[in-house]
N, C-alpha and C positions, 0 to 999 in steps of 0.2 A: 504494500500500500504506500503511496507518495500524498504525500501534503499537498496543498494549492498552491503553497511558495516552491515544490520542489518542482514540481508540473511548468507551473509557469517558467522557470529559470530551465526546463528540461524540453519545451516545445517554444518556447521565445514567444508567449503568451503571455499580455500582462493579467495578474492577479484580477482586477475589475472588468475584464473581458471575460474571463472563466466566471465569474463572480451573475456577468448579465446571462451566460449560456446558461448558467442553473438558473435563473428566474426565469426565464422563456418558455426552460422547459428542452434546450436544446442536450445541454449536456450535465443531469444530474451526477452528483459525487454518491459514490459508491457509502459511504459513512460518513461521519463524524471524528472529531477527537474530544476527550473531556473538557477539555476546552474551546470547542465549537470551532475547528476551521476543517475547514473542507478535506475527503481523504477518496482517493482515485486507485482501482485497482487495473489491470492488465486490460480489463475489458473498455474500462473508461477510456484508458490510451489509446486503445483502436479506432472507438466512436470518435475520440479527437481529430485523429489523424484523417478519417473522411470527412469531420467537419472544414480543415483546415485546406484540405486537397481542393472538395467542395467551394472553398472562402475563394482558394487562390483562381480557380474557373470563375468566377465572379456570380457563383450564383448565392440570391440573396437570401438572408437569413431564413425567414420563414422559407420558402424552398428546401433551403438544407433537410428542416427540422421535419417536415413533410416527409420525404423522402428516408431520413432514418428511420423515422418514428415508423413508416409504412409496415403492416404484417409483413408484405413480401418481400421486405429489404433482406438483398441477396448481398454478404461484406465481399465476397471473391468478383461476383460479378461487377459490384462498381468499383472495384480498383482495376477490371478491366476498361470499362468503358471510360473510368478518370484518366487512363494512360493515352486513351485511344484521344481523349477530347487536348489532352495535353500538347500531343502529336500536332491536334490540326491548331492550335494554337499557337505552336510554338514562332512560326510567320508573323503571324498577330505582335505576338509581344516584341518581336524584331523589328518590328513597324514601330513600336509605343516606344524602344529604348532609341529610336534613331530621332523619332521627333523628341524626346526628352531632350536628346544634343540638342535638337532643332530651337526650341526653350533656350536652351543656357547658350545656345550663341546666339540667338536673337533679341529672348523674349528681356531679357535681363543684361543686355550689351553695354548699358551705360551705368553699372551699378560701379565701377572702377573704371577710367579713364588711363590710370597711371597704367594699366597693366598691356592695356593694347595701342600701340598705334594703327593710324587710318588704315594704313595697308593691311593687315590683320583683319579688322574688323568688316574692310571690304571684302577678303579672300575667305571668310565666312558666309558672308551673306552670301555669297554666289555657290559655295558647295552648298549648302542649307537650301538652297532654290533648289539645285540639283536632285538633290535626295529627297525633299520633300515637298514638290513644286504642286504634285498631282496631289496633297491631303488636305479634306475643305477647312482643317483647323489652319492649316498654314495660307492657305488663298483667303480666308476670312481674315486674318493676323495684316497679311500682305494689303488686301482692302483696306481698311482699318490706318494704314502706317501711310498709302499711298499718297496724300495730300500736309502729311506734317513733316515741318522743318525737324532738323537736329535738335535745335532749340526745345520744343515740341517732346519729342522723344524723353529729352533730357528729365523734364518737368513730370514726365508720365512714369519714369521710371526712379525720382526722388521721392515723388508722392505715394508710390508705392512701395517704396521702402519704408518712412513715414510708418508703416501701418508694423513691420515688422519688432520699428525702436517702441511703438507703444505691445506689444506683445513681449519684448524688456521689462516692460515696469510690471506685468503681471507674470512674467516665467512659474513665481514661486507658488501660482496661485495651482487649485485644482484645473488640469485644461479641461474639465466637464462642467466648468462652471457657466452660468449665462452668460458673462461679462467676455469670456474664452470661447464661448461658441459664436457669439456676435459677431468677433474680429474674424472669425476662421470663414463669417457668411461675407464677413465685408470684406476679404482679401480674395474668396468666389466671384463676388461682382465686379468688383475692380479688373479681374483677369477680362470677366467676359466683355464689358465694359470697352478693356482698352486696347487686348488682347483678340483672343479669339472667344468661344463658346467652352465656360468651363466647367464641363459635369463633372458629378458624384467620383465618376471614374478617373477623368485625368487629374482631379484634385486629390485624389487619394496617391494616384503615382508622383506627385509634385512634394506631396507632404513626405516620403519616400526618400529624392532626392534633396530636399531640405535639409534631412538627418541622416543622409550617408555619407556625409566628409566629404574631402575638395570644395571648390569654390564655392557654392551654394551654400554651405555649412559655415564656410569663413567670414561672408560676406554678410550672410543673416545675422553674425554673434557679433561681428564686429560695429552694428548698426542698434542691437538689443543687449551685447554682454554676453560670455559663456554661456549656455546652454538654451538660448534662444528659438533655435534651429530646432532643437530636441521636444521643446516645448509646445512649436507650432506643428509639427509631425503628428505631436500625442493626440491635439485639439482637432487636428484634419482627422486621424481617425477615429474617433469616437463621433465626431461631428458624421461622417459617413457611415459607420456602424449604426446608426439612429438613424437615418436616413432610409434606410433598407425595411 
């Protein structure tokens, strides 16, 4: 039997996600301890592991919970057909990691100055047409940027930082709070806004890249303080978990 803290530190699960799958009803804990935290045996990890398989194919929560809960939930069968969906996905996600580039050489070009000169920044935007010329998030981005000066850009991309330094002054707070979920809606429309169209889904891979180190990571703490980046990560997803 494993704890909730050994679970979550053993599936890279935080504790208040395991915490809303038992209130849901998705993934009850096997018992107790005299002290009341949650305790998971061999079987729970299993159920984990198709909820997780499940999470990463992006189907949503109730979905999941349906489909385990079902009498004729076959475990062998859907880690075939989770392998076989993974297969045709795996394109897909090759697509989302190249526009991610596409993001951090475009969407966020003028968050540092000092690091690129023009030439740089021109020999980006021309591979980034290249690879992503044909995706409506980048023809919509591309509309959008057609008629504004540097000038322009500049202001759209200060102002949007702006919203990171105040997500600084609450780091320490819970990111499930209201005040934490408001910024996480207001930094959604600001994208869609000024940006392209930003769903549930690419805000979830954004918040991803926030807290995966290199620049994105740097550039958010350096404007919010240490752990800024990590903060806005945690608030994207639970903001998207509720969402579902």
């Amino acid at each position: 039997m494993m704890t909730v803290h050994e679970v979550s530190k053993l599936a890279g699960v935080s504790i208040r996600t395991l915490q809303y799958y038992d209130k849901i009803g998705l993934l009850h804990p096997t018992g107790y301890t005299d002290a009341g935290y949650r305790l998971y045996d061999d079987t729970d990890l299993e159920r984990l592991q198709h909820i997780l398989l499940f999470k990463e194919l992006e189907f949503p929560l109730k979905d999941i919970k349906a489909i385990i809960n079902s009498p004729g939930f076959d475990r062998s069968k859907a880690l075939e057909q989770q392998i076989e969906l993974l297969r045709l996905k795996k394109e897909h996600i090759e697509n989302l990691m190249n526009f991610a580039l596409g993001i951090k050489m475009l969407g966020v070009k003028h968050m540092d100055f000092k690091a690129f000169d023009r030439s740089k920044l021109d020999e980006y935007s021309r591979q980034a047409k290249e690879l992503y010329g044909n995706m409506p998030e980048y023809k919509e981005m591309e509309e959008k940027q057609r008629n504004r000066t540097e000038e322009d850009e500049r202001i759209i991309a200060d102002r949007f930082m702006l919203l990171f330094k105040e997500a600084g002054e609450m780091k320490n707070m819970d990111p499930a709070s209201a005040d934490a979920q408001n910024l996480v809606k207001r930094i959604q429309d600001y994208i869609t806004e000024n940006l392209y169209t930003c769903t549930n889904k690419i805000l979830r891979g954004l918040g991803k890249m926030y807290s995966g180190g290199g620049d994105f990571t740097t550039n958010i703490d350096s404007y919010g303080g240490e752990g800024t980046a990590i903060f806005v990560a945690n608030a994207i997803e639970i903001y998207c978990d509720d969402a579902e």
